[in-house]
C-alpha positions as semicolon CSV with decimal commas, in nm:
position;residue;x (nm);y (nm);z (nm)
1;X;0,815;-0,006;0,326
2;X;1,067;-0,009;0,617
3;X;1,023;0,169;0,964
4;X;1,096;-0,011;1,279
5;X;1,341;0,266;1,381
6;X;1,329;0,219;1,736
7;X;1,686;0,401;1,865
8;X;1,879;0,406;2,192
9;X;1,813;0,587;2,482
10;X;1,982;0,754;2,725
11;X;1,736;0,784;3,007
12;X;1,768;0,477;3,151
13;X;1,932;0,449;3,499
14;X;2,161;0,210;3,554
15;X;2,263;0,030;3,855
16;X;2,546;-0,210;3,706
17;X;2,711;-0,056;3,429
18;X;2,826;-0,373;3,234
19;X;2,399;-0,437;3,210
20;X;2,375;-0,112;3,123
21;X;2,618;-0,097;2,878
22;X;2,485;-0,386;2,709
23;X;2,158;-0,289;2,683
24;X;2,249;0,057;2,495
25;X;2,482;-0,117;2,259
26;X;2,210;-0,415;2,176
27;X;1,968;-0,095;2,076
28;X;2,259;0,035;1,889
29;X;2,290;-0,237;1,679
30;X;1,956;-0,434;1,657
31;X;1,903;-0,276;1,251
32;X;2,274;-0,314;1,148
33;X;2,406;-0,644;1,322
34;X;2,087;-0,837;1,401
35;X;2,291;-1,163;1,476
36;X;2,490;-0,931;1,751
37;X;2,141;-0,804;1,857
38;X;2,031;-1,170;1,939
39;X;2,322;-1,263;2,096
40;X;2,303;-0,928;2,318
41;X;1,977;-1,009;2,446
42;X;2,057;-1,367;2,541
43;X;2,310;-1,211;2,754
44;X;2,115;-0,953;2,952
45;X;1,823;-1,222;2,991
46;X;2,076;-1,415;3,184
47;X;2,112;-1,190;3,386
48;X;1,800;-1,061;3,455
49;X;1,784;-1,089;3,804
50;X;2,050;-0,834;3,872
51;X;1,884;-0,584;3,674
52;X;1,719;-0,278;3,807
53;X;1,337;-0,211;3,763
54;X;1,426;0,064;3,491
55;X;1,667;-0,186;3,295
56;X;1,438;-0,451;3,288
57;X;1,118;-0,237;3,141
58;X;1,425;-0,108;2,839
59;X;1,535;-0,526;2,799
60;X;1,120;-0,600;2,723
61;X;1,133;-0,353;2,527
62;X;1,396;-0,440;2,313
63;X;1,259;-0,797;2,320
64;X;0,897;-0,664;2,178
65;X;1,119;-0,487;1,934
66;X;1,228;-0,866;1,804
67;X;0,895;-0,984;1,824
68;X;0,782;-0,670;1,570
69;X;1,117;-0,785;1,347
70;X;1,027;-1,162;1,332
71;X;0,664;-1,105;1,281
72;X;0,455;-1,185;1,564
73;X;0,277;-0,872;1,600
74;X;0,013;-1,048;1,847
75;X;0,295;-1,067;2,060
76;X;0,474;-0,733;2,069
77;X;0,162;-0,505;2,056
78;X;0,078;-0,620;2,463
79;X;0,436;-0,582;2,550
80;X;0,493;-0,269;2,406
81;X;0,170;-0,137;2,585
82;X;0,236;-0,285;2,896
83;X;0,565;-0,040;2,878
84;X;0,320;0,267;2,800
85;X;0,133;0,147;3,117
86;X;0,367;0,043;3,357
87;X;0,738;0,175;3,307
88;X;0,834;0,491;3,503
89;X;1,099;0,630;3,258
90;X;0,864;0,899;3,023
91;X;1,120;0,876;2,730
92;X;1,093;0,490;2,715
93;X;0,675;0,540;2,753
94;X;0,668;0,787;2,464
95;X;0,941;0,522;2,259
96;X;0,677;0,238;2,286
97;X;0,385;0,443;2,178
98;X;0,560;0,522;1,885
99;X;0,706;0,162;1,847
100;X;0,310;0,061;1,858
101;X;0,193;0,355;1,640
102;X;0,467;0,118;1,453
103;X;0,363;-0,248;1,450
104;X;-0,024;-0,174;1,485
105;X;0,041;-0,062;1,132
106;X;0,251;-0,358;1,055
107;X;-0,036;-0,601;1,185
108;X;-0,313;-0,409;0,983
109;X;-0,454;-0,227;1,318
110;X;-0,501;0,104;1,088
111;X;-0,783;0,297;1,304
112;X;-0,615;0,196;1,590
113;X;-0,251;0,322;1,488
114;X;-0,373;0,639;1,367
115;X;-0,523;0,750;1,680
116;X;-0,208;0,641;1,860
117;X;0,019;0,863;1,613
118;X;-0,194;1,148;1,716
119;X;-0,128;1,114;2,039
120;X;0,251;1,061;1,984
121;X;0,250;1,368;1,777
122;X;0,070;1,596;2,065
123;X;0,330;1,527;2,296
124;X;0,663;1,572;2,049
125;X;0,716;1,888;2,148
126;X;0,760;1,837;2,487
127;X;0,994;1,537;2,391
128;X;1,392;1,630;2,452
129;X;1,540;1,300;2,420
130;X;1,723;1,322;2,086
131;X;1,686;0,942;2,012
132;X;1,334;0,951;2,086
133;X;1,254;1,220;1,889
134;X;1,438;1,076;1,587
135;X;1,228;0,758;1,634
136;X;0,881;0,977;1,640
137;X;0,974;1,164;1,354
138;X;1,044;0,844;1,129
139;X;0,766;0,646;1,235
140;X;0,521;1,000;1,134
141;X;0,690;0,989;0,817
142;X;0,659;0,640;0,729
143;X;0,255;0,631;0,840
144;X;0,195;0,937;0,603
145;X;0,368;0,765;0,341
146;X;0,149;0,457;0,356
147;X;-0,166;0,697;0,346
148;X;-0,098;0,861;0,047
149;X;0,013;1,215;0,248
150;X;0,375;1,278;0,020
151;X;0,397;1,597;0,130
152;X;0,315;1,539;0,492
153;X;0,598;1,256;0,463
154;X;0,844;1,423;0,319
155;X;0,827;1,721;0,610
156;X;0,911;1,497;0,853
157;X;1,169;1,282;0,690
158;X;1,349;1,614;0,611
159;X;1,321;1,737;1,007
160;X;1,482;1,415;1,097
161;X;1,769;1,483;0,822
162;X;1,782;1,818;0,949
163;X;1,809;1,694;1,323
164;X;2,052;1,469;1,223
165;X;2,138;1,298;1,610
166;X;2,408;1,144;1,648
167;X;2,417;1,134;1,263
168;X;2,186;0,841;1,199
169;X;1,914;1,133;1,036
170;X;2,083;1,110;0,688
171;X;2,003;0,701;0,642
172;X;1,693;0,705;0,827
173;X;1,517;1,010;0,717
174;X;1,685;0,982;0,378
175;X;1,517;0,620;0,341
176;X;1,138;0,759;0,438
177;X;1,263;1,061;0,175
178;X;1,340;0,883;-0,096
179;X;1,006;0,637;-0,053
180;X;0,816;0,960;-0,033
181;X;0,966;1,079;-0,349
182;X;0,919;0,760;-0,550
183;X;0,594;0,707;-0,433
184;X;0,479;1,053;-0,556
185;X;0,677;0,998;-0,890
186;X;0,939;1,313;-0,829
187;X;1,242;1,032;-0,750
188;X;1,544;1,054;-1,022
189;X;1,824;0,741;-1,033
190;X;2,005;1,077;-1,023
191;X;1,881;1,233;-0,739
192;X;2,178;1,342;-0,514
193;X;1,923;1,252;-0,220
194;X;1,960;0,858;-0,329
195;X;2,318;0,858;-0,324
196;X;2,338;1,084;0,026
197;X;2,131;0,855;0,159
198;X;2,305;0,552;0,084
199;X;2,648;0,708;0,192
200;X;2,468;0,754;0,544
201;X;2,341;0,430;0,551
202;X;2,722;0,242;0,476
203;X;2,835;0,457;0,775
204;X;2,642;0,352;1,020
205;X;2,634;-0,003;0,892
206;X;2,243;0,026;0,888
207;X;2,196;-0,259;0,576
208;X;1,830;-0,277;0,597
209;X;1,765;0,116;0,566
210;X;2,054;0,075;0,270
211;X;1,887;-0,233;0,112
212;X;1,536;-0,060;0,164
213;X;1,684;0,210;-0,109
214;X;1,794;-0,026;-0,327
215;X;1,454;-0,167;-0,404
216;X;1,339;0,207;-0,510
217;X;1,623;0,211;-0,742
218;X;1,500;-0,128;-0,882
219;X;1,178;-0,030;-0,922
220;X;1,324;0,301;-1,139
221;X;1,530;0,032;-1,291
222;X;1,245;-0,157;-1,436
223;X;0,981;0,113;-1,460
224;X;1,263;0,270;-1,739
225;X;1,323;-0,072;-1,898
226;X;1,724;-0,132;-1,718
227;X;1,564;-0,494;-1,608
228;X;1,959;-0,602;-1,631
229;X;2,073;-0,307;-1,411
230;X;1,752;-0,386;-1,140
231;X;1,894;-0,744;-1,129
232;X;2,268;-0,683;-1,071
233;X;2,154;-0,438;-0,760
234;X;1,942;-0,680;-0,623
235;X;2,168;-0,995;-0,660
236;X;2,461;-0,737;-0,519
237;X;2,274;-0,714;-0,248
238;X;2,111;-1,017;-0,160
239;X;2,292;-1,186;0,059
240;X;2,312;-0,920;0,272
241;X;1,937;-0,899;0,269
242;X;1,910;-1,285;0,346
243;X;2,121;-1,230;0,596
244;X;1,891;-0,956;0,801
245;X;1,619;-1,231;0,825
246;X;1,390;-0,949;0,807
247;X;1,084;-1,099;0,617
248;X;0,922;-0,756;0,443
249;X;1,250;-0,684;0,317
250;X;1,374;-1,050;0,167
251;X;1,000;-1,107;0,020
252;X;1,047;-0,741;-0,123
253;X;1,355;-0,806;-0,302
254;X;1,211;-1,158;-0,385
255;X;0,908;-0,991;-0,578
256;X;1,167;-0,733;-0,748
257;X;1,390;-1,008;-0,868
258;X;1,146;-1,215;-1,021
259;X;0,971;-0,937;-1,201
260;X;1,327;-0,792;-1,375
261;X;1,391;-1,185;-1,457
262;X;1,051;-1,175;-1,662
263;X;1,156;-0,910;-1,846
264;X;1,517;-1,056;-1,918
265;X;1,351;-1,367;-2,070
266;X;1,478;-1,590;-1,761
267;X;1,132;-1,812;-1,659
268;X;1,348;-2,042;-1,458
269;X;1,448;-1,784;-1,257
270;X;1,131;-1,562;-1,251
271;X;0,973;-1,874;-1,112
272;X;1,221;-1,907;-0,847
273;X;1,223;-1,588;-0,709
274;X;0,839;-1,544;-0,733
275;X;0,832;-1,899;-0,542
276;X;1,085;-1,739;-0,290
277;X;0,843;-1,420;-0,218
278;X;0,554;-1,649;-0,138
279;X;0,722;-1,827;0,123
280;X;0,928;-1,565;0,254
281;X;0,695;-1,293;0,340
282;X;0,473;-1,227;0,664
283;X;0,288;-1,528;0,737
284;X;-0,094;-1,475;0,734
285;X;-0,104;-1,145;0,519
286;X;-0,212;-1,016;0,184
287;X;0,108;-0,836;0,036
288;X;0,201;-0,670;-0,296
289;X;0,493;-0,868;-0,312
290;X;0,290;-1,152;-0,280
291;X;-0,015;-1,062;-0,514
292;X;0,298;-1,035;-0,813
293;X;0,449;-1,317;-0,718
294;X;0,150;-1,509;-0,785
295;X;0,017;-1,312;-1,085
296;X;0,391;-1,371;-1,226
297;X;0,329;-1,760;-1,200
298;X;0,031;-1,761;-1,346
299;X;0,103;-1,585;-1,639
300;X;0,411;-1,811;-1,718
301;X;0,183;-2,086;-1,668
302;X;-0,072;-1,949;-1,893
303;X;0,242;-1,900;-2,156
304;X;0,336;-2,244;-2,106
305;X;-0,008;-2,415;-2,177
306;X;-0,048;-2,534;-1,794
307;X;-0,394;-2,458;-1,827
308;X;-0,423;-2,683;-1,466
309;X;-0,187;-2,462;-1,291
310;X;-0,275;-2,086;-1,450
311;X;-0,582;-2,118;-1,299
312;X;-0,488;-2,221;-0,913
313;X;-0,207;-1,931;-0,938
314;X;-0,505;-1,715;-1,112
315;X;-0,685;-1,799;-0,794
316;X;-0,461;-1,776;-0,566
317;X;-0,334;-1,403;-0,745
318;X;-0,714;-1,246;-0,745
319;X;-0,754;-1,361;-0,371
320;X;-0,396;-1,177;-0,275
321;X;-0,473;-0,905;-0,484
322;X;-0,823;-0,881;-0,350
323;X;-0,693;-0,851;0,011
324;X;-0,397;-0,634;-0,059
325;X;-0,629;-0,362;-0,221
326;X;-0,858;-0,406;0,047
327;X;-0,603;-0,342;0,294
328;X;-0,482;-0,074;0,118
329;X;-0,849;0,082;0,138
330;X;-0,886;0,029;0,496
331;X;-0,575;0,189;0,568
332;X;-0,657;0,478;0,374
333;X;-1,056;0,457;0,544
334;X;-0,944;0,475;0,874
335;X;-0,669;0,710;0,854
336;X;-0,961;0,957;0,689
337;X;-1,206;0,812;1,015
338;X;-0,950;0,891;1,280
339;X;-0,874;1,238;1,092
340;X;-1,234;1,315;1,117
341;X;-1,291;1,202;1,415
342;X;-0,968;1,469;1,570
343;X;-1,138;1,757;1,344
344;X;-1,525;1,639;1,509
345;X;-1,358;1,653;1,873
346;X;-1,200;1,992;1,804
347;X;-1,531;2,132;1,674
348;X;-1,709;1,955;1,969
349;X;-1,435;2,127;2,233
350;X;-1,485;2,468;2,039
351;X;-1,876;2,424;2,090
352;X;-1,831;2,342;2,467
353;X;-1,607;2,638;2,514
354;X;-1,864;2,886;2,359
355;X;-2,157;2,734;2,585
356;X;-1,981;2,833;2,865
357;X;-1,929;3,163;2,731
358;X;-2,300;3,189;2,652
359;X;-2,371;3,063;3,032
360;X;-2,144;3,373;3,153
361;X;-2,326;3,584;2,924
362;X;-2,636;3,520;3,061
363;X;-2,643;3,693;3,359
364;X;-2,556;3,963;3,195
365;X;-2,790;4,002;2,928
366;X;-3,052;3,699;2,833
367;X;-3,158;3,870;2,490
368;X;-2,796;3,808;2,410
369;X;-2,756;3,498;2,548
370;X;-3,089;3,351;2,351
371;X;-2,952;3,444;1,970
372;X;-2,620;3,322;2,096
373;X;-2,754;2,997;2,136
374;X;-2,965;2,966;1,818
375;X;-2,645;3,049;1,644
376;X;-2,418;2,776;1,825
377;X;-2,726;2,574;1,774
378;X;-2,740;2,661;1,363
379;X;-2,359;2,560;1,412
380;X;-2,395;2,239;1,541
381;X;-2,679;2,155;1,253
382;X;-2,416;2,288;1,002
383;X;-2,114;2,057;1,142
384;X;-2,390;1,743;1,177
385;X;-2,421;1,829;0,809
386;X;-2,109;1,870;0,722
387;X;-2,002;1,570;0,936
388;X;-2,227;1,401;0,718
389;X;-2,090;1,541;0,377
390;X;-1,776;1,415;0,470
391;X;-1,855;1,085;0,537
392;X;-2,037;1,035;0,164
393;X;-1,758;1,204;0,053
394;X;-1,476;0,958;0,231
395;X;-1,703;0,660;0,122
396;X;-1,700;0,774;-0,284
397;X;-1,365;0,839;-0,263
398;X;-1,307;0,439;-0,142
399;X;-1,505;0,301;-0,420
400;X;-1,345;0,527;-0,702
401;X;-1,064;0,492;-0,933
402;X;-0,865;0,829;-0,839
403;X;-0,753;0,878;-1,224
404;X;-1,041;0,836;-1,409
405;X;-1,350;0,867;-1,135
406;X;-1,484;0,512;-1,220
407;X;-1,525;0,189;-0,999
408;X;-1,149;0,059;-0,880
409;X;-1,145;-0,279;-0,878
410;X;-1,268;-0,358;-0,494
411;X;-1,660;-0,184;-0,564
412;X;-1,658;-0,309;-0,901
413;X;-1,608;-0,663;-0,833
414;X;-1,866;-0,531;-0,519
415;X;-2,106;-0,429;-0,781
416;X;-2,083;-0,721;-1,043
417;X;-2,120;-0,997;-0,728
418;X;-2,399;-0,800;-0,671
419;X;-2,526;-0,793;-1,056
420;X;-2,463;-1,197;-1,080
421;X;-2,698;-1,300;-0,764
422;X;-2,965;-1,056;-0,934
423;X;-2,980;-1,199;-1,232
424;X;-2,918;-1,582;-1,145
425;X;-3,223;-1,516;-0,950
426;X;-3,431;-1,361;-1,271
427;X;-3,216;-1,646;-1,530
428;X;-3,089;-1,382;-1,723
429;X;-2,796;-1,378;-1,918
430;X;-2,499;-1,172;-1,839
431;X;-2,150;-1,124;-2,004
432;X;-1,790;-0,986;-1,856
433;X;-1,579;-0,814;-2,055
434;X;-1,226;-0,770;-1,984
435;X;-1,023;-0,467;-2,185
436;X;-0,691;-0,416;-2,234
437;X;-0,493;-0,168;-2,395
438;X;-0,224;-0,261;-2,660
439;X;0,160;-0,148;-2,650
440;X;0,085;0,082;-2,340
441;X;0,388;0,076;-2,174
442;X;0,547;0,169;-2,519
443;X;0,282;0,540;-2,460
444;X;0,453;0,585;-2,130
445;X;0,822;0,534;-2,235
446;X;0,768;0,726;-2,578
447;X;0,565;1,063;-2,473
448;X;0,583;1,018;-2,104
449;X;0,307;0,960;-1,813
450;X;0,110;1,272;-1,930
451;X;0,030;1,153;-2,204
452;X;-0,043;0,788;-2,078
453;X;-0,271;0,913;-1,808
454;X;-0,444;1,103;-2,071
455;X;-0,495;0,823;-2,324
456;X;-0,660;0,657;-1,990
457;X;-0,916;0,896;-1,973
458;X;-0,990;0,952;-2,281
459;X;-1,051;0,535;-2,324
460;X;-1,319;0,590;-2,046
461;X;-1,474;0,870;-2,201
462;X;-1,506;0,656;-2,564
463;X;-1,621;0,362;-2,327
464;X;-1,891;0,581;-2,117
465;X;-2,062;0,689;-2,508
466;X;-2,150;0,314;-2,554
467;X;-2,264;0,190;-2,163
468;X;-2,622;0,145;-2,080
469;X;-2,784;0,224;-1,772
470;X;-2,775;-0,084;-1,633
471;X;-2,401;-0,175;-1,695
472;X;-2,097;-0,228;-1,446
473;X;-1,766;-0,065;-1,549
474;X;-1,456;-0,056;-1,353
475;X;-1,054;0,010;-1,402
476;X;-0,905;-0,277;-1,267
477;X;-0,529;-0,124;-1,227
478;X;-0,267;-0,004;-1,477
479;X;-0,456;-0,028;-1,837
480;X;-0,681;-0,282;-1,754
481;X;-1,097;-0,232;-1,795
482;X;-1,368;-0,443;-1,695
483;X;-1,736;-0,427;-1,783
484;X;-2,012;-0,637;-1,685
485;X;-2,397;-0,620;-1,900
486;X;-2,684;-0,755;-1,789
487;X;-2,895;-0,898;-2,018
488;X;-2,617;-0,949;-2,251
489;X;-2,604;-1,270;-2,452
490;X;-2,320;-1,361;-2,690
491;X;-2,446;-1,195;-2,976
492;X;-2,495;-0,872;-2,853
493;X;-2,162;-0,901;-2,615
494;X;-1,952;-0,943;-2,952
495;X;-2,125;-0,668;-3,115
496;X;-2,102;-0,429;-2,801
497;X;-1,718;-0,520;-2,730
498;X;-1,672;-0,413;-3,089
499;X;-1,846;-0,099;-3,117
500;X;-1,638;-0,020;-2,787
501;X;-1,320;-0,135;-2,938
502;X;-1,333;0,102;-3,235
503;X;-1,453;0,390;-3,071
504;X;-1,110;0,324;-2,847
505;X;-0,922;0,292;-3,193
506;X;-1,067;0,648;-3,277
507;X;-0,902;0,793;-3,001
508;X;-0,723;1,108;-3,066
509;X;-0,447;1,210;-2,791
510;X;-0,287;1,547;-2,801
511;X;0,040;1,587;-2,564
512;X;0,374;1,815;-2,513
513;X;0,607;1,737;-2,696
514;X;0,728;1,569;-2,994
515;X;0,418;1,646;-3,318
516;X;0,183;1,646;-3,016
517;X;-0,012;1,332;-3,108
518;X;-0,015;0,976;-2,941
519;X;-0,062;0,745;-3,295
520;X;-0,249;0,396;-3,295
521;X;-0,455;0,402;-2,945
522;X;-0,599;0,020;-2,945
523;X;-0,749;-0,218;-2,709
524;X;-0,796;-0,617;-2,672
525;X;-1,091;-0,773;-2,551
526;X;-1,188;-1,076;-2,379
527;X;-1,562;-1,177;-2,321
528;X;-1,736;-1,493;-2,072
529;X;-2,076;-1,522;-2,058
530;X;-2,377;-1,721;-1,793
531;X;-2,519;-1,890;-2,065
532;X;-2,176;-2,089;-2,095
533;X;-1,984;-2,048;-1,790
534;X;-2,232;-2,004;-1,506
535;X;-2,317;-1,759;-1,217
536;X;-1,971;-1,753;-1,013
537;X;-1,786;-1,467;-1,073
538;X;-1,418;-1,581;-0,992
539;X;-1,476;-1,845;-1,306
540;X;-1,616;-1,581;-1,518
541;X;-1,311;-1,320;-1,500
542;X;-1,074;-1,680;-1,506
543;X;-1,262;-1,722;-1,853
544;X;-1,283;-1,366;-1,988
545;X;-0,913;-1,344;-1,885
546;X;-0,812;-1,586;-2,095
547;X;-1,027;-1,493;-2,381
548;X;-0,826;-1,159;-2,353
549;X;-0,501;-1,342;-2,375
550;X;-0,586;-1,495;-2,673
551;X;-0,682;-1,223;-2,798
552;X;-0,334;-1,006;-2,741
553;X;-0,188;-1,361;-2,873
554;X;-0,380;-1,362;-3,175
555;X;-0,198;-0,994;-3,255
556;X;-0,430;-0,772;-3,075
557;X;-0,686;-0,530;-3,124
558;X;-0,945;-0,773;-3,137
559;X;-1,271;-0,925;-2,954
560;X;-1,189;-1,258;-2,839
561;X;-1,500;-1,514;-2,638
562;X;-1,383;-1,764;-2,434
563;X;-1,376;-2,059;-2,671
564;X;-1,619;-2,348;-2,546
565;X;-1,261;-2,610;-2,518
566;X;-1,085;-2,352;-2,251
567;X;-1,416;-2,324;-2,068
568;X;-1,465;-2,705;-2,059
569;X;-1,067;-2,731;-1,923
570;X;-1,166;-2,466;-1,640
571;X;-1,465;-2,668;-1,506
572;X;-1,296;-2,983;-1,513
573;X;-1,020;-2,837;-1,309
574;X;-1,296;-2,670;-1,063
């Protein structure tokens, strides 16, 4: 969530010690007085012409800094490289690579970012300056966390605990820590890490790392059902937050706030907050806090009977959601290119290095030299292959949903786009068929995640038994299924949503604990079909989502087709 740890150095020279003196205590306090920060920096720029060469490289730096805090990525990514290029202090070079490594991630640069952290992690170990090293260290931690790489994470968070300079290791490395441990599903509202952290954090005065913690305790808070708990923190907290003007962060607790207020039975509120995310976040980017914050709106609009306004926040949520995920996938695609791509020049540096043993070999024996070379060349064909492997492998991996192994929600909606303009063209009929599973939160809380995950599978499995050849069937997140069938007119969609919704109903779960058996698995269907809603997508899962919601209205368990009054309300709004 958080990273933009960019710390004080000591390296830089100074030739007027009141300049230089400002400068380290503006760096000092940029995360836990911003206002002070600002206020810093107006002084030094007026000043600037009294400034050495080495002071002012560490003032633009500190001013790309801002420009990273506020947002405008397209205007700190230059500076900060102009720094790499130009400045003559190494410890300030090696502080805006890994202040880039930084905000290339912030501004969705993945492939870019990657290859810049490997370079920042090459030359670590030649890096002395404490501060720069603690700044290294927490931006390494914070990529791996938004790849998916816990483990990798939580290594070095805990060297930057461990480290510890000048004691700001404990709030820092504690915040990446306790992400990494939420994030992997290992983080307790008792963990004695949460609290250590926080204690670290109110000594330094570093609110954002502080306020960054709080929103993992939320998120316990309302994944455990304490919605009243997750709204006191955040409210405790919020002005504090508002106060930062830190964008991430507000929209963050934003999206938080208005999800616990759902749950508490507060619309007013929920609306409010989920208002406040939207126009508080990053300007010109697909967020989760700004995919819920829509999908929140819509579904109290849907409650309401604003059948006008459900559907612009429906659209609005699948085109946010839609981008998040697909950032999410091209963060995780790149960071497995650039990986690659460090493994392929390693094998390709290994290969050069034993063709220049083979060339040294050959004046000493050429019988030797020639199977030599037929086995680096039998090497290289392997690694092409396995180069190749890899790739297929990376690209099913993209397109799958990791739990169950079926289409996530980006390839299917790929897939049925696909299936849509195929048969428009032949004017055949087609259905989508949204699923939903009844009471699942109530599997999680009751038997635990085990057993919820298994119930999961075990719904695909009953699902697979009943799929043609030709069908489309995707998890689109949490306990939500979608299925598109060609050829598929009303008729036969009823009767196939129904065989699939009992053989769901037959499902069997056995688990630890408890008499071992997850009772009463069930499911809720919605259906739209070409034949009454047409040949765009977007209006067919608008439809079929609505169908569904009748159908968990009408008491659930049920097949529900999008009655011919709801589809006439859609076009007219279209």
């Amino acid at each position: 969530m958080l990273c933009l740890s960019l710390l004080a150095t000591g390296n830089v020279v100074a030739a007027e010690p009141q300049a230089a003196q400002l400068l380290k205590h503006a760096d000092a306090v940029k995360t836990s007085d911003h206002k002070e920060f600002i206020s810093t920096l107006a002084r030094l720029d007026a000043q600037r012409s009294a400034l050495s060469a080495a002071q002012r490289d560490y003032l633009r730096y500190l001013k790309a800094w801002e420009s990273a805090y506020d947002g405008q990525y397209d205007v700190a990514i230059p500076q900060l490289k102009a720094i790499m290029a130009e400045s003559s202090d190494q410890t300030l070079q090696f502080r805006a690579r890994a202040s880039v490594v930084n905000v290339l991630v912030l501004a969705t640069q993945y492939e870019e970012a990657f290859s810049q952290l490997g370079l920042m992690l090459v030359a670590l170990p030649q890096v002395t300056d404490s501060d720069a090293r603690e700044q290294a260290l927490g931006i390494a931690a914070y990529l791996y966390n938004q790849v998916g790489e816990y483990d990798m994470a939580l290594s070095y968070a805990q060297r930057l605990i461990k480290e510890d300079w000048a004691g700001r290791g404990g709030c820092n490395g504690g915040q990446l820590q306790i992400e990494a441990l939420y994030k992997s599903s290992r983080l307790k509202v008792t963990d004695g890490e949460l609290q250590a952290a926080l204690d670290a954090c109110t000594r330094l005065g570093e609110s954002i790392y502080g306020s960054a913690i709080r929103t993992y305790i939320a998120r316990l808070h309302i994944d455990q059902g304490r919605f009243e708990e997750a709204v006191k923190l955040l409210r405790d907290q919020y002005a504090e937050v508002q106060r930062s003007r830190y964008p991430r962060m507000i929209a963050e607790y934003d999206s938080l706030l208005a999800q616990a207020y759902r749950q508490t039975g507060d619309p007013a509120l929920m609306r409010k907050f989920a208002l406040s995310a939207i126009g508080s976040g990053v300007k010109n980017q697909y967020t989760e806090p700004q995919a819920t914050a829509y999908r929140l709106l819509y579904l109290l609009a849907k409650e309401q009977g604003d059948t006008v306004s459900a559907l612009s926040y429906y659209e609005k949520y699948a085109a946010a959601d839609k981008g998040y995920l697909d950032d999410v996938s091209a963060r995780q695609i790149a960071y497995e290119r650039v990986k690659h791509e460090a493994l392929a020049n390693r094998l390709q540096i290994d290969t050069l290095n034993k063709e220049n043993q083979l060339l040294q070999l050959q004046r000493e024996n050429n019988r030797l030299y020639i199977a030599l070379l037929i086995m680096v060349l039998g090497f290289i064909v392997f690694w092409a292959y396995k180069t190749k492997r890899s790739q297929l492998h990376f690209m099913r991996l993209s397109r799958q949903d990791g739990l169950t192994g079926i289409s996530n929600r980006p390839h299917f909606i790929e897939l049925a786009e696909a299936a849509l303009q195929d048969s428009y063209g032949k004017r055949q009929d087609l259905c989508v068929i949204l699923c939903d599973l009844d009471h699942f939160k109530l599997i999680n809380d009751k038997h635990g995640h085990a057993a919820g995950d298994s119930v999961l599978k075990q719904t695909v499995a009953a699902c697979q038994v009943h799929l043609r050849a030709g069908d489309i069937f995707g998890r689109f997140g949490g306990e939500e299924f979608g299925f598109v069938m060609r050829g598929c007119a009303v008729p036969e969609a009823r009767q196939r949503a129904e065989q699939i919704r009992m053989a769901i109903a037959g499902i069997s779960v056995h688990h630890e604990g408890g008499d071992g058996l997850v009772p009463g698995v069930s499911a809720s269907f919605g259906i739209a079909t070409t034949s009454a809603s047409g040949y765009e997508l977007r209006q067919l899962l608008a439809q079929a989502d609505a169908a569904l919601y009748q159908a968990k209205h009408a008491g659930r368990n049920r097949v529900v087709i999008a009655e011919a009054a709801l589809i006439a309300a859609i076009a007219v709004v279209r």
